[in-house]
C-alpha positions as CSV (number, residue, x, y, z in Angstrom):
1,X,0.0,0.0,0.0
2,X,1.3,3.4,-0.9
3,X,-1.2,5.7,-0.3
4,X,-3.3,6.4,3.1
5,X,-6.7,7.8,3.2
6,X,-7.0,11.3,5.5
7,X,-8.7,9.2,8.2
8,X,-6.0,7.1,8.4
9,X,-3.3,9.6,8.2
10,X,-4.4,11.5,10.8
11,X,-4.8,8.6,13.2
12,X,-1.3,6.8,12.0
13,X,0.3,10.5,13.0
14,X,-1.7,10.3,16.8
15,X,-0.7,6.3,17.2
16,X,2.8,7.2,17.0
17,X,2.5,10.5,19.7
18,X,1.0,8.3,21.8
19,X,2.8,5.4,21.2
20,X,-0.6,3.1,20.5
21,X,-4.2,3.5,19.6
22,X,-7.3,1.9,20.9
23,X,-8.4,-1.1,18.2
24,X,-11.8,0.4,18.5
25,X,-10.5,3.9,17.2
26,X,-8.8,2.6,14.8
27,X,-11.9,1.0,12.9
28,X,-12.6,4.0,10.5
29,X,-9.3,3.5,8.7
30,X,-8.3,-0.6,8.6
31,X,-5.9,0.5,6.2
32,X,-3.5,0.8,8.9
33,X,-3.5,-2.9,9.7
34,X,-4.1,-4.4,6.4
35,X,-1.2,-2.2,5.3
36,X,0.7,-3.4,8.6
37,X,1.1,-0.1,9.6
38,X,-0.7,-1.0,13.4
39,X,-0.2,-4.6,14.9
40,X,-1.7,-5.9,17.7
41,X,-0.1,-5.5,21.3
42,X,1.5,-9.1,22.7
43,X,-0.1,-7.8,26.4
44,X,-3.2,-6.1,25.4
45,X,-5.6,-7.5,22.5
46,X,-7.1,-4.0,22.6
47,X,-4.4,-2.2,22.2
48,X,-2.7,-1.3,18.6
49,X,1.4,-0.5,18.4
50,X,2.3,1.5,15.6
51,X,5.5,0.2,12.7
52,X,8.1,2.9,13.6
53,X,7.7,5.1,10.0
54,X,11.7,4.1,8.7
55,X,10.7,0.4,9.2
56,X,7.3,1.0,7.3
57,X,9.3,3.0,4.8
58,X,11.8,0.5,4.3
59,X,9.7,-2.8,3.8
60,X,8.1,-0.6,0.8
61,X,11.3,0.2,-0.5
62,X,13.3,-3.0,-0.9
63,X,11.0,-4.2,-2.9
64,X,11.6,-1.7,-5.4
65,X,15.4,-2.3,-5.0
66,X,15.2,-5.9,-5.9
67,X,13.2,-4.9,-9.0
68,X,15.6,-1.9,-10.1
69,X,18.1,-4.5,-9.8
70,X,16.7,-7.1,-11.8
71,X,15.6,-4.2,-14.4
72,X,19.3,-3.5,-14.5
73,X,20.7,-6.5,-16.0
74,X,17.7,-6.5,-18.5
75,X,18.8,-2.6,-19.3
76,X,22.8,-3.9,-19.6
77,X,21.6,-7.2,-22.1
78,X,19.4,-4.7,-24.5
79,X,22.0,-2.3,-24.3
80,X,24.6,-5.2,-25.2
81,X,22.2,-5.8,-28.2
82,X,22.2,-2.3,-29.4
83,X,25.7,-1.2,-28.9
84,X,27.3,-2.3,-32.4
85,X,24.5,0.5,-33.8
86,X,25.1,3.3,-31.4
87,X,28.4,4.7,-33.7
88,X,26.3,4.1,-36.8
89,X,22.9,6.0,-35.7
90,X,25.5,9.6,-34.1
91,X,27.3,10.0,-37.6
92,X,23.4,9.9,-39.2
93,X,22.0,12.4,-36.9
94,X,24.8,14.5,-36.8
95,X,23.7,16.9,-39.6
96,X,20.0,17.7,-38.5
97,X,19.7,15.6,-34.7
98,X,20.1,18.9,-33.1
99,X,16.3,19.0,-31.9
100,X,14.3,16.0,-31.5
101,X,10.7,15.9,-30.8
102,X,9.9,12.7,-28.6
103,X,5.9,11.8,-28.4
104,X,5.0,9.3,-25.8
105,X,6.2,8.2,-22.3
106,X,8.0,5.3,-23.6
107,X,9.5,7.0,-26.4
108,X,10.5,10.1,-23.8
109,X,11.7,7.6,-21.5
110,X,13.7,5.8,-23.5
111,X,15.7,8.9,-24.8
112,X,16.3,9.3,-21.4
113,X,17.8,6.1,-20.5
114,X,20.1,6.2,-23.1
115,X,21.4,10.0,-22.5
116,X,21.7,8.8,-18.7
117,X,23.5,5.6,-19.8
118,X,26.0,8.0,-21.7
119,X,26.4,10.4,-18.9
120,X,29.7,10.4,-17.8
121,X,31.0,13.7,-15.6
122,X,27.2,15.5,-14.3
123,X,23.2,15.7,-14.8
124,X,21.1,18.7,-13.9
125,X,17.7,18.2,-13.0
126,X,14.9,20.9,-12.6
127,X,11.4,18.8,-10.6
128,X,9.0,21.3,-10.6
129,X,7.0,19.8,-7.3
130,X,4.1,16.9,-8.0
131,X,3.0,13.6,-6.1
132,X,5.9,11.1,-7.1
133,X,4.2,7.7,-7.9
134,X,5.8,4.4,-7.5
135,X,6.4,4.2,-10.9
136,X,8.3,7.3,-11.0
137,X,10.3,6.4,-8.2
138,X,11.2,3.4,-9.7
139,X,12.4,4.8,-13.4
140,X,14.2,7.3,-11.2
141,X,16.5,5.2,-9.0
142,X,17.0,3.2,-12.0
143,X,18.3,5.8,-14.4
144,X,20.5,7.8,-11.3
145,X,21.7,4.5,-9.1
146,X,23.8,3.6,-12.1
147,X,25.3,7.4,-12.6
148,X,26.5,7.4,-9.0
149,X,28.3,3.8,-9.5
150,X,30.2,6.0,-12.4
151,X,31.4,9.1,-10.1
152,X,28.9,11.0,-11.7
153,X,27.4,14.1,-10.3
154,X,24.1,14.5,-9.8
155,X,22.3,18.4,-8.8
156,X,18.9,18.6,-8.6
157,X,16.4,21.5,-8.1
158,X,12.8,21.5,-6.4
159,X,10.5,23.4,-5.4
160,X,10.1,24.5,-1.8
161,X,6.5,21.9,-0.9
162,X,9.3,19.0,-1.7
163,X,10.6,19.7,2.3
164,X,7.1,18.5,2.8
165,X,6.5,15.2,0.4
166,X,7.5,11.9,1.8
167,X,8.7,10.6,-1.3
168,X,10.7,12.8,-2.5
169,X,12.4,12.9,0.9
170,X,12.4,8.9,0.5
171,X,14.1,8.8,-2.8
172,X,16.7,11.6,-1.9
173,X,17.7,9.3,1.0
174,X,18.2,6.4,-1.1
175,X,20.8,8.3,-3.2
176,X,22.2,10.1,-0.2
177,X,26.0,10.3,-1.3
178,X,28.8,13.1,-1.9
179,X,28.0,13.3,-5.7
180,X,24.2,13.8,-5.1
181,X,22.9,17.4,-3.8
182,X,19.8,18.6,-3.9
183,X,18.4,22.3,-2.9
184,X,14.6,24.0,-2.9
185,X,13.6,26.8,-4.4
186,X,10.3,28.7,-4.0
187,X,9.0,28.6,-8.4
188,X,10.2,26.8,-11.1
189,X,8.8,26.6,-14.3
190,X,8.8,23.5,-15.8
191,X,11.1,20.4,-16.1
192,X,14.6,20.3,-17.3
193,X,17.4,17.5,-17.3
194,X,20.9,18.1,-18.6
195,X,23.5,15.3,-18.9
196,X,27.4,16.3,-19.3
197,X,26.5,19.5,-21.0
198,X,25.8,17.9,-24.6
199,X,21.9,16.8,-24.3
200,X,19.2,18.1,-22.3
201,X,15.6,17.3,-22.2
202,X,12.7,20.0,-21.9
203,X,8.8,19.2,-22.0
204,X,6.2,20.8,-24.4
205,X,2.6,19.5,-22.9
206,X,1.7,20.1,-19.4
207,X,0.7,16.4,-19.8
208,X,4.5,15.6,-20.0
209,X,4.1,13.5,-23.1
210,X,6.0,15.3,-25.3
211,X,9.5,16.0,-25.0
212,X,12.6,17.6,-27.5
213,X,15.7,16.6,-27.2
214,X,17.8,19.4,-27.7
215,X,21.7,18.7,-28.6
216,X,22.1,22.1,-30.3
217,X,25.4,23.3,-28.3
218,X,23.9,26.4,-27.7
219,X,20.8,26.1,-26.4
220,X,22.1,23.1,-24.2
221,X,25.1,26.0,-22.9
222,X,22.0,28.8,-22.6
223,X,19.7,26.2,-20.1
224,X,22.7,25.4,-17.8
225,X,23.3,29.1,-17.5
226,X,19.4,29.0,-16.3
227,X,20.0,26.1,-14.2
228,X,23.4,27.5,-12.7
229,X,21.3,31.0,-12.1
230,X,18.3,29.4,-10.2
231,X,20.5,27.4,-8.0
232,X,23.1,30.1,-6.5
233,X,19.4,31.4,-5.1
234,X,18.2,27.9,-4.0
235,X,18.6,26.6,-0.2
236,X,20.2,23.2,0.7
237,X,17.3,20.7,1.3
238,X,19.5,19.4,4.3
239,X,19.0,23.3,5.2
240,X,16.4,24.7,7.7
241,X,12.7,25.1,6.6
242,X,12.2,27.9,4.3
243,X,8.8,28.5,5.9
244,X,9.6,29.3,8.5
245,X,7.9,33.6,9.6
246,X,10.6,36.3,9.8
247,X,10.4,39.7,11.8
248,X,7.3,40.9,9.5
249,X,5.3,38.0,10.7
250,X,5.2,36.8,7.1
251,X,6.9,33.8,5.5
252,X,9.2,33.2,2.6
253,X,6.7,31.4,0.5
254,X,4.1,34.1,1.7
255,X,6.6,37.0,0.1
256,X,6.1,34.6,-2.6
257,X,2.9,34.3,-2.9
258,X,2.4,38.0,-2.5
259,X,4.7,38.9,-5.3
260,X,2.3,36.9,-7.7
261,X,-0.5,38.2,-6.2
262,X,0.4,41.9,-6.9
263,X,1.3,40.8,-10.2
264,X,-2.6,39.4,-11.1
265,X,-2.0,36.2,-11.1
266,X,-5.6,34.4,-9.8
267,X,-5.0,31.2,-6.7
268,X,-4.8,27.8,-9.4
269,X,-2.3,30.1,-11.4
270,X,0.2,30.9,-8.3
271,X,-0.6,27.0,-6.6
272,X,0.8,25.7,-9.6
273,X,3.5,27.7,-10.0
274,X,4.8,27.4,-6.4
275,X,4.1,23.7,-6.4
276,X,1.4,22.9,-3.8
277,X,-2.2,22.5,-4.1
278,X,-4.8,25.6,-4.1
279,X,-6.3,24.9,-0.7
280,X,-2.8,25.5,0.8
281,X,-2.1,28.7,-1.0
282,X,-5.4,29.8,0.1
283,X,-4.6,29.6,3.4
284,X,-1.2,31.5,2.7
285,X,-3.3,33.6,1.2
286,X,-5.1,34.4,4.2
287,X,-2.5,34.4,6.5
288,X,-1.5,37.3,4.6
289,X,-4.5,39.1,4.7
290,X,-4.6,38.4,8.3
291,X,-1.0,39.8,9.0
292,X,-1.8,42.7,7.0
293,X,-5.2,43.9,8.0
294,X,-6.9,43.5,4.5
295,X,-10.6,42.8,5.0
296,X,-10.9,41.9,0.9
297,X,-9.0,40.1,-1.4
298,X,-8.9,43.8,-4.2
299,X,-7.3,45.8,-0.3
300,X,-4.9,43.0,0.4
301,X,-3.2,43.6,-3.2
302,X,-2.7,47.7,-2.4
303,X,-1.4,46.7,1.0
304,X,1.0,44.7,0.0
305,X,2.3,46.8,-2.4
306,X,2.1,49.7,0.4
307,X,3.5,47.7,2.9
308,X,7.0,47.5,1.3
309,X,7.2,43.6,2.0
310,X,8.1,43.0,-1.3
311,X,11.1,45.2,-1.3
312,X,12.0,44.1,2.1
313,X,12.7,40.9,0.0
314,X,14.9,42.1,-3.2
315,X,18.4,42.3,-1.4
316,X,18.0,38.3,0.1
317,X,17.0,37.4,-3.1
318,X,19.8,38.9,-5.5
319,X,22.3,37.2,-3.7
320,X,23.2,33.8,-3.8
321,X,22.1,31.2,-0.8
C-alpha cells in the first residue's frame, strides 16, 4: 500500500504521539492494519502499536530495490544488443539531430535512459513539485543508481513543498551520497534534465508526453546558465525550513505568494507555480491578509504593495544562498 486515506493519516500520526491507539478507534481506517502499519499489542488484545515510519518506509522500499536491480541487468543485455549500432545512428543524426521531438512516455523515456547511460562527468535536473508515484520512483533510481556507480554528479532542483512530500524525501535518502545534492527553491517553471553539457531534455505538454531533445550546443550551454542562475538562489534541502515567519510576521513562500499576487496572477495560477495544491495557498493567502489587516481580497493587493514587504525581500533574493 502506498497511499493512506485522511482518516488514516491522521490517526497513524496520533498512534505514533502516543505510542498506541485503541483497536476500537482505529476501525474508521483498517488501512492501517491491512497495510501493517498498526499490529496488535502481545499484552493487550485492545491495544494497537504502531511500525516505527523508517521500518514502514523501508519494507516498501526493498521491494523496489530488488526490481531496479533485476531491471538492471535487463537494461545492460538490450543495451549489449544495441551497442554495435550506437556509432552508426550519431554519424546519421549528426547533420539535423540537433532538436528532436519525442511523443510518448516510452519514447520520452527511453531517450532518457540512453542519455543517462552516456552520462559520464554530471546531470542537472529541474522537478518542478508533483506527487511522485511508485512508478516514478522506480524509473528514477533506476536511471541515477547507475550514474552514481560512475562518479557521476548529480544536482537537482525542487521546489520548496518537496521539504514536505515523503517521497521525494524517500528517494533523496536512497541516493544520499557526496555526488548527489539537492536544494529548494520557491517557483520553477517546468522540467529540465541536462547530462554532461551535450543533451538536455525539456517538456512541451503540461501532460508531460511530449519532449525535445535538444543537442544544439547552444541552447544546451544557454539552459545550464538557467540552471546555474536558479540554483546560486536555492537553499540546501538538508538546510532549515524555508517556511519558517521572519520579523514581518510573514513567511518566505508568503513573500512569494504576494509577489504573484500583486502581479494578477488568480489562486490555481500561483498553486501551480509554487508547487502545492490551491487549498494550501489559500490559506497562505489568508495568513497574509490576516497579518496585513486587509478585510478583501482587491485591499490586500494595495497593502502589500504599500506595505513595502516586497522590497524588504529584493536584497535576500539577489544574492546567492
Amino acid at each position: 500500500m502506498n497511499e493512506l486515506c485522511t482518516e488514516g493519516s491522521r490517526l497513524y500520526a496520533a498512534a505514533l504521539r502516543a505510542g498506541g491507539i485503541a483497536r476500537a478507534d482505529a476501525e474508521p481506517a483498517p488501512c492501517l492494519v491491512d497495510s501493517a502499519l498498526l499490529h496488535p499489542d502481545p499484552d493487550d488484545p485492545n491495544l494497537l502499536r504502531p511500525v516505527p515510519p523508517a521500518i514502514a518506509l523501508a519494507q516498501r522500499l526493498n521491494p523496489l530495490e530488488r526490481e531496479i536491480t533485476e531491471r538492471r541487468r535487463l537494461a545492460n543485455d538490450i543495451a549489449g544488443v544495441f551497442e554495435p549500432f550506437l556509432s552508426l545512428g550519431g554519424q546519421s543524426a549528426a547533420g539535423g539531430g540537433s532538436i528532436t521531438v519525442l511523443e510518448g512516455g516510452e519514447r520520452i523515456n527511453a531517450a532518457l535512459n540512453l542519455a543517462t547511460a552516456q552520462c559520464h562527468t554530471e546531470m542537472l535536473t529541474v522537478q518542478p513539485s508533483d506527487r511522485i508515484s511508485e512508478a516514478s520512483m522506480l524509473r528514477g533510481l533506476e536511471r541515477d543508481r547507475p550514474l552514481i556507480d560512475r562518479g557521476v554528479r548529480i544536482r537537482t532542483l525542487y521546489q520548496h513543498t518537496a521539504r514536505y512530500s515523503q517521497e521525494k524525501l524517500a528517494y533523496g535518502a536512497q541516493l544520499a551520497d557526496g555526488k548527489v545534492e539537492y536544494r529548494s527553491i520557491d517557483e520553477l517553471v517546468e522540467r529540465l534534465i541536462i547530462c554532461d553539457e551535450t543533451v538536455a531534455f525539456i517538456p512541451t505538454r503540461e501532460d508531460q508526453q511530449v519532449a525535445l531533445e535538444l543537442r544544439h550546443p547552444g541552447l544546451v550551454r544557454y539552459l545550464i546558465k538557467v540552471f546555474e542562475f536558479m540554483w546560486t538562489r536555492a537553499v540546501p534541502l538538508s538546510a532549515g525550513a524555508p517556511y519558517e515567519t521572519a520579523p514581518d510576521g510573514i513567511t518566505d513562500i508568503q513573500h512569494s505568494i504576494a509577489k504573484l499576487l500583486v502581479e494578477g496572477h488568480v489562486d490555481e495560477a500561483i498553486a501551480r507555480r509554487l508547487g502545492m495544491n490551491v487549498r494550501t495557498c489559500r490559506a497562505h493567502i489568508a495568513k497574509l491578509a490576516q497579518v496585513l489587516g486587509s478585510g478583501s481580497r482587491a485591499q490586500l493587493g494595495y497593502l502589500i504593495a504599500q506595505s513595502g514587504i516586497l522590497e524588504n525581500k529584493l536584497p535576500e533574493e539577489g544574492g546567492g544562498r
